[in-house]
MIKOL-48510 format. One record per residue (C-alpha): residue in three letters; x, y, z. Coordinates in steps of 0.1 Angstrom, whole numbers, padded with zeros to 4 digits, always signed. Layout:
<pts>
alaXYZ
...
</pts>
This chain:
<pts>
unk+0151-0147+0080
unk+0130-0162+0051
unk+0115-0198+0041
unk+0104-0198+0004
unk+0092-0227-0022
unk+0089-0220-0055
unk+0049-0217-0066
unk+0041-0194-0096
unk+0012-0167-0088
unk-0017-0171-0107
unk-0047-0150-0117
unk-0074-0148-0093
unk-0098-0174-0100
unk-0128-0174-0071
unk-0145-0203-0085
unk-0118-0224-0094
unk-0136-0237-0128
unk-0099-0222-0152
unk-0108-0188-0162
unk-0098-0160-0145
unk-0121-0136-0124
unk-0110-0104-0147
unk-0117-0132-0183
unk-0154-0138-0162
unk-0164-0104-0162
unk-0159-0097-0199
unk-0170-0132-0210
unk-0201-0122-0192
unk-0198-0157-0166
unk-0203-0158-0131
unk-0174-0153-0114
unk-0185-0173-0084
unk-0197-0205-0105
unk-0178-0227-0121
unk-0192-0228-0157
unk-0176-0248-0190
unk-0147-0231-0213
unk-0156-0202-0230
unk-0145-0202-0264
unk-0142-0228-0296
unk-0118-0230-0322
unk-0132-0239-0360
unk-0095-0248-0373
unk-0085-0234-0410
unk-0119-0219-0428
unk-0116-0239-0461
unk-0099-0225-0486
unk-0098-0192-0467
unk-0064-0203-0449
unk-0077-0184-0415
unk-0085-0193-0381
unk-0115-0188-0365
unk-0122-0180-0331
unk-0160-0178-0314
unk-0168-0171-0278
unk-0198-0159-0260
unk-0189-0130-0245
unk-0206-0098-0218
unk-0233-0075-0242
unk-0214-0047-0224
unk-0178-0045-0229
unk-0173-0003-0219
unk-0150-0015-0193
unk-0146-0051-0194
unk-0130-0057-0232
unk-0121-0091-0246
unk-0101-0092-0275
unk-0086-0123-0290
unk-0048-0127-0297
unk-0026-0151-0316
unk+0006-0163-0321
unk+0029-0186-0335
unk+0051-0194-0306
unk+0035-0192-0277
unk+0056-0165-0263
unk+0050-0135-0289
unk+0015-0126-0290
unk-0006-0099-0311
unk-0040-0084-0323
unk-0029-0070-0355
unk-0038-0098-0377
unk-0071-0105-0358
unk-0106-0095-0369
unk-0123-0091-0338
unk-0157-0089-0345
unk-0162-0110-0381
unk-0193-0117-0364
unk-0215-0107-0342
unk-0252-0122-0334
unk-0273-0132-0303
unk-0263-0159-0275
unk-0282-0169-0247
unk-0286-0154-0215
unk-0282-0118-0232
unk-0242-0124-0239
unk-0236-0119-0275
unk-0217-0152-0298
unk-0186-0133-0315
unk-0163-0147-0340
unk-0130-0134-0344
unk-0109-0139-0377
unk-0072-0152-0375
unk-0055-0141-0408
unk-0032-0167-0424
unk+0002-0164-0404
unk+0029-0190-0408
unk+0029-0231-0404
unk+0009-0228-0370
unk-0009-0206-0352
unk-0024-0202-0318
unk-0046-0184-0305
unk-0061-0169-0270
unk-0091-0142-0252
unk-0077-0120-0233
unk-0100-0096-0207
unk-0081-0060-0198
unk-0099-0034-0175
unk-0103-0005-0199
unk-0101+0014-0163
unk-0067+0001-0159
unk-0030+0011-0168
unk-0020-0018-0193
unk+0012-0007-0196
unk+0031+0020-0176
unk+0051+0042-0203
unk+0057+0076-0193
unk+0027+0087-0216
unk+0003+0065-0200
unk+0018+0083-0165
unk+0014+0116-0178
unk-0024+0107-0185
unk-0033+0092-0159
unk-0022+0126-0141
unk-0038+0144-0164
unk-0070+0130-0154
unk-0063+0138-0122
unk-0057+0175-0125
unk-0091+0179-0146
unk-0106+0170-0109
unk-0084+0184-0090
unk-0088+0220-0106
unk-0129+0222-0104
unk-0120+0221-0067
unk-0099+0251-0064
unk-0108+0283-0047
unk-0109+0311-0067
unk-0074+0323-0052
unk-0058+0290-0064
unk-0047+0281-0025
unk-0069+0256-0015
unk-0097+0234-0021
unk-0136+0255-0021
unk-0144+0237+0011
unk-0131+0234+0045
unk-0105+0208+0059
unk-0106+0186+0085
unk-0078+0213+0107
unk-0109+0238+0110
unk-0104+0260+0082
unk-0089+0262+0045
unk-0082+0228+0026
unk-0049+0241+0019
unk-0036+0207+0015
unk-0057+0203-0015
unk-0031+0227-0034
unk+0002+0227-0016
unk+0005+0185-0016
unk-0006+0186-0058
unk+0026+0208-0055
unk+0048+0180-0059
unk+0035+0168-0092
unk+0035+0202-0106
unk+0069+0216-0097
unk+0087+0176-0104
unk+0060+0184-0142
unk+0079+0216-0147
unk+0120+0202-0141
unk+0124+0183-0170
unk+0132+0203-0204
unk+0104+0199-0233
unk+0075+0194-0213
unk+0044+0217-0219
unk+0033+0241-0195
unk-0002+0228-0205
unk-0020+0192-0201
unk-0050+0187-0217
unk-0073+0156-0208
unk-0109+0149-0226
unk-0110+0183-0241
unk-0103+0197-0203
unk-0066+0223-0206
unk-0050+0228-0174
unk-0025+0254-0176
unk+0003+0233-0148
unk+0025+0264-0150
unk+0002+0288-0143
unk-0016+0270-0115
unk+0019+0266-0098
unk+0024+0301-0102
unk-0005+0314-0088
unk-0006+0294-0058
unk+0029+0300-0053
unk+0022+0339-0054
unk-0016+0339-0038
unk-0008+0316-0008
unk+0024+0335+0004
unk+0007+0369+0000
unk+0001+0383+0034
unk-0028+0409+0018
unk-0049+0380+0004
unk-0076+0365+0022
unk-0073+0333+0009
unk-0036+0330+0021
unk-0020+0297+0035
unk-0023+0306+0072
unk+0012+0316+0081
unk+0028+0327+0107
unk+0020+0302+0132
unk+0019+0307+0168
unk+0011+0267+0174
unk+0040+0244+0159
unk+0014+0219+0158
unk-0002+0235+0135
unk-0006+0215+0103
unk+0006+0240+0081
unk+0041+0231+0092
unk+0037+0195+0075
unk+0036+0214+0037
unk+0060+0242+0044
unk+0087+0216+0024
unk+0064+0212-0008
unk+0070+0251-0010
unk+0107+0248-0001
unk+0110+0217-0025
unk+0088+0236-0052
unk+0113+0268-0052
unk+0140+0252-0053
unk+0137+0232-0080
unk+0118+0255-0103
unk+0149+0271-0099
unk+0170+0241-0111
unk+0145+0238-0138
unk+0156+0272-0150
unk+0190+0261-0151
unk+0184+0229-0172
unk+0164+0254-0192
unk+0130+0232-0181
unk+0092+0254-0186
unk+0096+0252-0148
unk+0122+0282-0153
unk+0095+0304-0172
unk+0075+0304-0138
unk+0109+0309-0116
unk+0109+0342-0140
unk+0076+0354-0130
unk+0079+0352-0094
unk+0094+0394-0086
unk+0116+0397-0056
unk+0085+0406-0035
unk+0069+0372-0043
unk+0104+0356-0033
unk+0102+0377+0000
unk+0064+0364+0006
unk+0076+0327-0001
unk+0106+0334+0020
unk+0085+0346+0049
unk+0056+0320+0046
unk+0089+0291+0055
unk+0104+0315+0080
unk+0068+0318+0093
unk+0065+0279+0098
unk+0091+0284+0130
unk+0116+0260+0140
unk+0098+0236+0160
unk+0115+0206+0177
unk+0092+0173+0172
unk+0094+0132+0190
unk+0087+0123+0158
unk+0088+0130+0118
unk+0078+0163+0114
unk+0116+0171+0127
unk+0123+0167+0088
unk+0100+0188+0080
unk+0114+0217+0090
unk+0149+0202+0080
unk+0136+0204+0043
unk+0121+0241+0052
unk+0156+0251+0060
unk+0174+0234+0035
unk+0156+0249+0009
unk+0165+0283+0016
unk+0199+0277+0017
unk+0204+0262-0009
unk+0184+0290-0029
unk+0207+0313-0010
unk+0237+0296-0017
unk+0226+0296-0055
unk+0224+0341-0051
unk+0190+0338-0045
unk+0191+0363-0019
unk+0155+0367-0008
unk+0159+0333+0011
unk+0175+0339+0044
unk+0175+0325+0079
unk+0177+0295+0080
unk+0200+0273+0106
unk+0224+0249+0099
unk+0223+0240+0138
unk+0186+0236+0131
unk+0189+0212+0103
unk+0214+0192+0119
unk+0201+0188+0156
unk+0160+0179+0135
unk+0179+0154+0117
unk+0196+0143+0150
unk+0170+0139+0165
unk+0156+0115+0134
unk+0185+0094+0140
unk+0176+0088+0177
unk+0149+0071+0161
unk+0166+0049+0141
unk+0163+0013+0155
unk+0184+0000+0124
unk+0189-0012+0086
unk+0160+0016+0075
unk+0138+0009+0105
unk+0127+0042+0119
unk+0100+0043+0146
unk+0083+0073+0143
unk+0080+0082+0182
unk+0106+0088+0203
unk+0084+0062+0231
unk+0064+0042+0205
unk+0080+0010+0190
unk+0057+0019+0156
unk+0066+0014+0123
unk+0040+0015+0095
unk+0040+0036+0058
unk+0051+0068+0073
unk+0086+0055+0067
unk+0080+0052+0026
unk+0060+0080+0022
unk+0076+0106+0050
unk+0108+0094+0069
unk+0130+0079+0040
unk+0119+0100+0011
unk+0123+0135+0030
unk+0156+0122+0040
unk+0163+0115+0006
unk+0154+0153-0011
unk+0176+0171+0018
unk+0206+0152-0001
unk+0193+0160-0036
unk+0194+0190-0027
unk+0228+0188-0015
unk+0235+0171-0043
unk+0269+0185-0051
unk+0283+0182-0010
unk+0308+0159-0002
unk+0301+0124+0021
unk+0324+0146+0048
unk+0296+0174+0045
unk+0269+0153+0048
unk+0277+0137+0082
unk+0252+0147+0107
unk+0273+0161+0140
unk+0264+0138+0171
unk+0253+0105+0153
unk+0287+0086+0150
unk+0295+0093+0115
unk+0262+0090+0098
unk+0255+0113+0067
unk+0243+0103+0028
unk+0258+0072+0024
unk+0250+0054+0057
unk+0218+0070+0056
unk+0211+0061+0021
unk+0223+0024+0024
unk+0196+0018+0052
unk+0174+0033+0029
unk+0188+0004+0003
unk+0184-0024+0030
unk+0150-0014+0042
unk+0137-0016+0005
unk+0148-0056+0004
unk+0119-0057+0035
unk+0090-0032+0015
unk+0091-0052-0021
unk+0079-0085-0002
unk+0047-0064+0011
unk+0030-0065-0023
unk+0014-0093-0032
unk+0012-0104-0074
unk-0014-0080-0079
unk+0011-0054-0066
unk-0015-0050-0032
unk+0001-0051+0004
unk-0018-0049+0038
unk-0039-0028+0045
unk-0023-0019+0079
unk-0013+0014+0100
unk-0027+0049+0099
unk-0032+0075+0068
unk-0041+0042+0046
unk-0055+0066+0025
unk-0028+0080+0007
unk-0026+0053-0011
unk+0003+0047-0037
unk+0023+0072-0019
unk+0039+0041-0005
unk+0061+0041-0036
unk+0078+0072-0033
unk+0106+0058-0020
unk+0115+0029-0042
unk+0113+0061-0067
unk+0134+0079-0051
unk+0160+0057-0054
unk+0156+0054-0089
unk+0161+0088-0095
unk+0189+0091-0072
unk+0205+0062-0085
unk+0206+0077-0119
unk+0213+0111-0113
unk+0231+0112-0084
unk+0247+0082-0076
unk+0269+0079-0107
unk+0310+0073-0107
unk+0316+0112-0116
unk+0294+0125-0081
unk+0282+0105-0051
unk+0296+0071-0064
unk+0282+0057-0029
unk+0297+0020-0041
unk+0261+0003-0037
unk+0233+0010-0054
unk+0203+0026-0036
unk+0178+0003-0054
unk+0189-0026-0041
unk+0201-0046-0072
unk+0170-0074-0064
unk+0146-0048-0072
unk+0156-0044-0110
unk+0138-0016-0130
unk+0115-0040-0151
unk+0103-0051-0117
unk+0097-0015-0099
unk+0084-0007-0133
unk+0053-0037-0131
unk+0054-0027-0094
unk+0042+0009-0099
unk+0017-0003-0127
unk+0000-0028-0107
unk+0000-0012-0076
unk-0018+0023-0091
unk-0039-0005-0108
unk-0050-0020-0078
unk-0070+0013-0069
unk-0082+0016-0106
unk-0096-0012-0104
unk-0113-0013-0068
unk-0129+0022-0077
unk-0107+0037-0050
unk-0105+0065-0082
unk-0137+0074-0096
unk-0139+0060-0130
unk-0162+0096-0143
unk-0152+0126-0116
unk-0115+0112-0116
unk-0119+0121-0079
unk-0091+0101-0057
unk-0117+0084-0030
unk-0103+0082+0010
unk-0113+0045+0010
unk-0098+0014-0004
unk-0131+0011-0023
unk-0159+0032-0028
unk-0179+0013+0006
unk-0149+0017+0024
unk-0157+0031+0056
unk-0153+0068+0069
unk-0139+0053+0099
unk-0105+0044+0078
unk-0092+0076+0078
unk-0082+0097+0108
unk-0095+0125+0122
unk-0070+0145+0109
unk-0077+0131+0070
unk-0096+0153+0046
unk-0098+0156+0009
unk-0067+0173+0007
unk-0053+0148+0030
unk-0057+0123+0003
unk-0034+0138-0027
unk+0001+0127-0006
unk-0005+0099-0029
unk+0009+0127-0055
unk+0042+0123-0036
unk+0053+0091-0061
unk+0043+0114-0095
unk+0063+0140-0080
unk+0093+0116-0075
unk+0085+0101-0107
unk+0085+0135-0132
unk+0122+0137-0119
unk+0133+0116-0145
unk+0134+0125-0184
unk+0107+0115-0207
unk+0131+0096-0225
unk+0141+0072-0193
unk+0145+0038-0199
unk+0125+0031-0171
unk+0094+0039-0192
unk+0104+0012-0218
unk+0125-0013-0196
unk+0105-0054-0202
unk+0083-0062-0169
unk+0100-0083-0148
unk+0076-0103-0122
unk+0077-0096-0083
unk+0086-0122-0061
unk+0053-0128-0044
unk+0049-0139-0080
unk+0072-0164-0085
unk+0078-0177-0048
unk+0053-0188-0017
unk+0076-0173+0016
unk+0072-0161+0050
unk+0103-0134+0059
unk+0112-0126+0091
unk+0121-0089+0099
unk+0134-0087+0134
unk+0132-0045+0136
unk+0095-0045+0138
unk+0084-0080+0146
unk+0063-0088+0113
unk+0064-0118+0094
unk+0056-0116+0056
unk+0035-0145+0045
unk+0032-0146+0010
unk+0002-0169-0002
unk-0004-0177-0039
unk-0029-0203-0036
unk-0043-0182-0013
unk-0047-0150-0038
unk-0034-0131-0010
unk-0010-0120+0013
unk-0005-0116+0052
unk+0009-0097+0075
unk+0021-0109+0111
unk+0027-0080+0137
unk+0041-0098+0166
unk+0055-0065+0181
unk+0047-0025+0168
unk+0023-0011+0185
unk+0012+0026+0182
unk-0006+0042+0216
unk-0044+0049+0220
unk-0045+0062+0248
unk-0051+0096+0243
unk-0092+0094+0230
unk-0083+0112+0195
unk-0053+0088+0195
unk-0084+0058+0198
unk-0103+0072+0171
unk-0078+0071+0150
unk-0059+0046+0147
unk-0080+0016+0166
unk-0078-0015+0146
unk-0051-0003+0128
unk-0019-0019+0146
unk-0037-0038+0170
unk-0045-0074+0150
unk-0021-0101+0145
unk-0027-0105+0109
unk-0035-0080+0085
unk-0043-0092+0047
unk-0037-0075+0015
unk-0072-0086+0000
unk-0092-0089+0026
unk-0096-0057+0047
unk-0103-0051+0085
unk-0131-0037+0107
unk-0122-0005+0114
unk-0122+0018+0150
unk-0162+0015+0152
unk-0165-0019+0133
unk-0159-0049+0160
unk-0122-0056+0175
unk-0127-0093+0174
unk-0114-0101+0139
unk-0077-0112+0136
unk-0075-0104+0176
unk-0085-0123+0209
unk-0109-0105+0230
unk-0108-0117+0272
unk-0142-0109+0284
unk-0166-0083+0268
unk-0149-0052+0257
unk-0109-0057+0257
unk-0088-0068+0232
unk-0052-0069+0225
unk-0038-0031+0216
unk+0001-0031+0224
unk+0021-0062+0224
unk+0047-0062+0251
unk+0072-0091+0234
unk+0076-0108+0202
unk+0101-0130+0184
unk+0104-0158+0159
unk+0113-0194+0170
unk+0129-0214+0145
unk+0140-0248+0163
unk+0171-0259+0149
unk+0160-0293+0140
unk+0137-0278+0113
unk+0132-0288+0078
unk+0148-0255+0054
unk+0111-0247+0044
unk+0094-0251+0074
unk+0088-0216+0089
unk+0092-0208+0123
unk+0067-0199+0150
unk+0059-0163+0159
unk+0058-0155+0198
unk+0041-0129+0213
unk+0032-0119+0243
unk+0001-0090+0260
unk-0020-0079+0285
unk-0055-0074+0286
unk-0077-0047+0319
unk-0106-0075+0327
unk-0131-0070+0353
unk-0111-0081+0384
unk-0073-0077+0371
unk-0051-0082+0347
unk-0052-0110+0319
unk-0017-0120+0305
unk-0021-0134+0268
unk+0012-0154+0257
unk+0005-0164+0223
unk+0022-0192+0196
unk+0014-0189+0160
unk+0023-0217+0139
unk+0019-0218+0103
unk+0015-0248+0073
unk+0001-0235+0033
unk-0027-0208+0043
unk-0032-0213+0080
unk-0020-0200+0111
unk-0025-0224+0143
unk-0029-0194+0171
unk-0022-0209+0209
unk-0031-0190+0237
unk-0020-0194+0272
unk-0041-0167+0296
unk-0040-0158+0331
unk-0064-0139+0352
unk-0092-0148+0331
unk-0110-0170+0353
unk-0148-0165+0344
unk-0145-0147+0318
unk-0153-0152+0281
unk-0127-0158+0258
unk-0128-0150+0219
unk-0107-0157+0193
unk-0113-0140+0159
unk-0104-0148+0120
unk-0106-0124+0090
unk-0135-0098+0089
unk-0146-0118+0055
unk-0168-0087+0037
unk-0194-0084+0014
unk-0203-0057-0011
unk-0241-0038-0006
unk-0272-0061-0022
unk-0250-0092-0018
unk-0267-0117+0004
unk-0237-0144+0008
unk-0244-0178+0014
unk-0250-0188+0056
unk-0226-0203+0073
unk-0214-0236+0073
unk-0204-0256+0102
unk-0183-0287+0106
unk-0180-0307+0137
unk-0154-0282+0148
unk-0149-0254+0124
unk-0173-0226+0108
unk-0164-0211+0072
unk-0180-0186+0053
unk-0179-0171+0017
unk-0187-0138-0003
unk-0182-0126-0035
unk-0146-0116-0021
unk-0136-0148-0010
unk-0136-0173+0025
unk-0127-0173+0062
unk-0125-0200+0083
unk-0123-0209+0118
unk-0116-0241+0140
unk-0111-0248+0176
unk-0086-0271+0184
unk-0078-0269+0221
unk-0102-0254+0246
unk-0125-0240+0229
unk-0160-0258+0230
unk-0181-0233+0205
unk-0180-0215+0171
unk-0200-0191+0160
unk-0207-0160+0136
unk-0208-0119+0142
unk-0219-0095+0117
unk-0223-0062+0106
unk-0228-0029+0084
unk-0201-0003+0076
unk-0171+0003+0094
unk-0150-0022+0074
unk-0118-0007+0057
unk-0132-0021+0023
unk-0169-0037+0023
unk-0202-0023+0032
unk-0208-0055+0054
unk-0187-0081+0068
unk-0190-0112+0090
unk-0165-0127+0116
unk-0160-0161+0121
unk-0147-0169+0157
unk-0141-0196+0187
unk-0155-0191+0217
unk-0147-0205+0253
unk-0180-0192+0275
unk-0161-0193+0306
unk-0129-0200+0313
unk-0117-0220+0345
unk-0091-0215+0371
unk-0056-0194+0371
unk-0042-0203+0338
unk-0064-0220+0305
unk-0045-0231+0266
unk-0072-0225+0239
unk-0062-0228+0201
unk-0079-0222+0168
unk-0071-0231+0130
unk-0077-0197+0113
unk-0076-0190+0072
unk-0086-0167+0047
unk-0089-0166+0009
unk-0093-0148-0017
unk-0113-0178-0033
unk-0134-0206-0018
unk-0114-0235-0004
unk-0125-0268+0015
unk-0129-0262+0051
unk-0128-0298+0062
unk-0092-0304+0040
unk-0082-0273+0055
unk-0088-0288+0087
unk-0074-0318+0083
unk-0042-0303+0078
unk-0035-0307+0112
unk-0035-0341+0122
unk-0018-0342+0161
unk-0020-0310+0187
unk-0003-0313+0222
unk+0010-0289+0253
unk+0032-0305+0270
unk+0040-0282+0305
unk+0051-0250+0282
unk+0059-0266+0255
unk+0033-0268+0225
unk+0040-0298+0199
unk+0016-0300+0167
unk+0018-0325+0138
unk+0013-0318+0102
unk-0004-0341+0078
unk+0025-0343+0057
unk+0042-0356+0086
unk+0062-0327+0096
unk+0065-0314+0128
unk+0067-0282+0149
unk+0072-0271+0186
unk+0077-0242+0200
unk+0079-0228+0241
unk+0057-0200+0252
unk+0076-0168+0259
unk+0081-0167+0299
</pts>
């Protein structure tokens, strides 16, 4: 279900003075205060018939660069006829006064600054793709052993960082498959040989005499090796296809002798046939599936695989399906995070390419009631319509769930189905009648999607700008405590998964040309409803951000690695795509409600959406939720309403078994970057706000609570090195039941607290029925869940 109002995205603008943040930075202005326009315009230089343009702009433009543009309608804009620099000469405050000349160009002419981030991908062709990997690799390859079969340090599994090599395997080998590609990339006068360094690792890490072997055969089928046996299965296969399509792939398919066959052979036979509650089922599907096919094809080194395997693991994937693309990935957890992009859907999606050429009837999985490539495939298709309105206009999404760290892995899928959609999925072979990339999601928009999102690490620093060095964190003062135990270095490059899925297609696709189209956080303010998981999208334009809502998944702490892990990560009601989280160490109040001194929501036991059916068509609905809380003495229940109006959320809580105890309600972790002091708090007669550099959280008590106040702290925040929570506070509550409710935002830019507050204008319970009025004069009422 989805409410939506038209309300065009604009460019983040903290102070709210006109110019854009990213414009501030090169102009050399404070982003944070407002400050007059930057630029004048002489008119036509007498007798010279140009334009001139002067602006003060930063001294140092290496990464910030503004360059002035015209035009003559409005729409069509250029450099090429622009002097930038006619002349230079001091300004004040160290910023330099630059005139840039306009050449003579028609009847009229316009003429505007625009800021890039030289750090940035300005536009996403399959050159600027290539590069950027490139980049990559010169990294990637001064970490290498000297066998080529892991990274020169040691993992986070207690040996090898084989990771480091065999998950860079799927940009190699998807490098290689296309014909008229070069074996060789070269980057800043740095050649990596991609051909060879496939090759090697291929041949060194399957060779039982060498000491820097991937550690095969396992006696554990936990062990992690188990998780990368398909990059080699993948990676063999389709440098054999790439020998077909007469691809440079095929030249290092040629040098691998029947013994190295054998080795690979037995490294994927070595990997066992485990049986798994949750996605690594499909990775042994994919082991399989890749030696029969090679098999199939006369390869005849590749042997032993099961056909009862790969069907019962991918029976046993179904059994997890809840529905429309919704996989939990437990078999007694109701969780659902990225593992389905970036694991479930896309692994699902290689076992049919390469089955490419089987029939619907031979891709029906025995036991499942019929389902094979096409149902699979259109649930895949449905459950992209749900992931394209997670990213926000700057092509960010929330930062929630485990293994955050590998980043813009995330996309894989939406790739996928591309690739499969042009290959595959044509009137002559699978001719599935629907497309996999749901027809919404045009290419010009998964085109700006992929440019923005890889841009959003670019320009957080989440890539180092010098080394090229893919960072764990969101940002460089991300916390360690982001990633799990079980993350490392080589951990991190599963983010290679989308180039892999991207190098599928030609260099010639029109992908790589296709006109941006704009997402529809950018065009549209919404909140959508998917029932599967119990999340409500809230997309927030004049907000600069956009929320999560998780009214229902839940993944299980209780084990203590389980804890460490992933605390934090599923347990808040809101999780923002700008503003970050504490994480497992950090503090559990923000975004939560905490019922004495150390407890705090973890797994919600109910949740649903409320939509009365008296409502206005753009008036969203009300999540419900329900959870329980170990206090001293018992149990506390927590049945919680969330209303929303613009940027807020109204949270309601009605608790039992609390009496005596202290109750807190959190808002956003608001963070701060190291050697920023941010401005103390302000306080209204019944809310507390705050403000950083990265933008402003608020909190007010409305009902029951009869304090505000502050916490802070250092590291342990999934983006900033320090962070502050705003939060309402009830000391001690009294007798068996108590309603408490707070007014909660955050921003990506300062706002007014007090016109915040005065949004709500009339707040009542009513028995269990909670009534509030908004000062627009629309109303919403909603029943706690029994």
């Amino acid at each position: 279900f989805e409410t939506a109002r038209e309300r065009r995205a604009t460019a983040p603008d903290y102070d709210g003075d006109g110019v854009a943040d990213l414009a501030e930075r090169g102009l050399g202005t404070a982003v944070t205060v407002p400050e007059a326009p930057p630029a004048t315009f002489t008119g036509l230089v007498p007798g010279a018939g140009v334009l001139d343009a002067s602006y003060l702009r930063a001294a140092d433009v290496s990464r910030y660069q503004p360059k002035v543009e015209s035009s003559g309608d409005l729409s069509n804009w250029s450099s090429a006829n622009v002097t930038q620099e006619h002349a230079v000469q001091p300004g004040p405050g160290g910023r330099l006064e630059v005139t840039a000349r306009i050449a003579e160009g028609g009847q009229r002419r316009f003429a505007r600054i625009r800021v890039t981030d030289r750090q940035q991908i300005e536009e996403l062709t399959f050159g600027e793709l290539r590069d950027f990997w490139a980049r990559l690799l010169t990294y990637w390859v001064t970490q290498l052993n000297a066998a080529g079969t892991a990274r020169n340090a040691n993992g986070a599994h207690g040996g090898a960082d084989f990771e480091w090599v065999l998950r860079m395997m799927w940009p190699l080998g998807g490098w290689l498959s296309q014909p008229g590609r070069p074996a060789q990339l070269t980057w800043n006068g740095t050649t990596v040989d991609v051909a060879e360094r496939l090759r090697v690792a291929l041949v060194n890490g399957t060779d039982p005499a060498n000491g820097s072997k991937w550690p095969y055969p396992v006696t554990n089928q936990g062990n992690q090796i188990v998780v990368e046996g398909p990059q080699v299965a993948w990676t063999a296969w389709l440098l054999h296809q790439s020998k077909l399509a007469g691809a440079s792939g095929g030249a290092v398919w040629d040098a691998l002798t029947a013994a190295h066959r054998t080795n690979i052979q037995s490294f994927l036979a070595g990997m066992g046939n485990g049986t798994y509650s949750n996605n690594w089922n499909l990775f042994i599907v994919l082991n399989h599936e890749g030696r029969k096919r090679l098999q199939a094809a006369g390869v005849t080194e590749f042997n032993s695989w099961s056909q009862s395997v790969i069907h019962d693991r991918l029976k046993l994937m179904q059994e997890m399906h809840r529905g429309g693309g919704w996989y939990a990935d437990s078999d007694v957890e109701n969780a659902f995070d990225d593992y389905l992009p970036w694991v479930i859907l896309p692994h699902q999606m290689l076992y049919f390419i390469m089955g490419n050429g089987d029939s619907q009837a031979a891709s029906v999985i025995p036991g499942t009631g019929g389902r094979g490539r096409a149902e699979i495939l259109a649930d895949t298709s449905n459950w992209l319509k749900f992931q394209i309105r997670t990213f926000d206009a700057l092509g960010r999404n929330p930062e929630y769930g485990r293994s955050s760290t590998y980043k813009f892995a995330r996309l894989t899928t939406l790739a996928l189905a591309y690739v499969i959609d042009r290959q595959w999925n044509t009137p002559d072979r699978w001719n599935l009648g629907f497309s996999v990339l749901p027809e919404e999601i045009t290419p010009g928009m998964l085109r700006r999607l992929i440019r923005l999102h890889i841009n959003h690490y670019l320009a957080n620093g989440a890539i180092d700008p010098v080394t090229h060095r893919i960072l764990l964190g969101q940002t460089p003062e991300s916390a360690s405590q982001v990633q799990e135990v079980y993350i490392s270095e080589g951990s991190n490059l599963w983010s290679m998964f989308l180039l892999g899925a991207l190098f599928l297609l030609p260099d010639n696709d029109p992908l790589w040309s296709t006109p941006e189209e704009p997402l529809p956080a950018e065009e549209f303010a919404y909140e959508s409803w998917f029932e599967k998981p119990g999340f409500l999208i809230r997309n927030l334009p004049a907000q600069g951000h956009l929320e999560l809502i998780n009214a229902r998944t839940w993944k299980d702490e209780t084990q203590a690695w389980a804890s460490q892990s992933y605390g934090n990560k599923y347990s808040k009601f809101t999780y923002s795509s700008h503003l970050g989280y504490c994480t497992r160490s950090g503090n559990r109040l923000d975004q939560n409600v905490m019922v004495g001194t150390s407890t705090w929501r973890v797994r919600p036991l109910t949740g649903s959406y409320f939509l009365r059916t008296d409502r206005a068509p753009d008036e969203p609905g009300v999540v419900r939720t329900s959870h329980e809380q170990v206090v001293s003495g018992g149990t506390a229940r927590i049945r919680t309403l969330m209303f929303f109006k613009e940027g807020v959320q109204l949270r309601v809580h009605r608790i039992t078994g609390a009496n005596g105890l202290r109750i807190r309600d959190g808002g956003y972790a608001l963070g701060h970057p190291s050697g920023e002091t941010p401005a103390a708090p302000v306080y209204g007669s019944d809310w507390v706000y705050l403000e950083s550099s990265v933008g402003a959280a608020m909190v007010a008590r409305v009902h029951g609570y009869t304090a505000l106040s502050t916490l802070s702290g250092t590291g342990n925040h999934s983006r900033s090195a320090a962070w502050r929570i705003p939060y309402a506070e009830l000391p001690s509550a009294g007798g068996a039941s108590v309603d408490v409710a707070s007014l909660i935002q955050g921003s990506a830019s300062r706002f007014d607290p007090a016109a915040v507050r005065a949004l709500l204008t009339s707040f009542s319970i009513d028995g269990n029925t909670v009534q509030v009025v908004w000062s627009d004069g629309s109303v919403a009422a909603a029943d706690f869940e029994p």
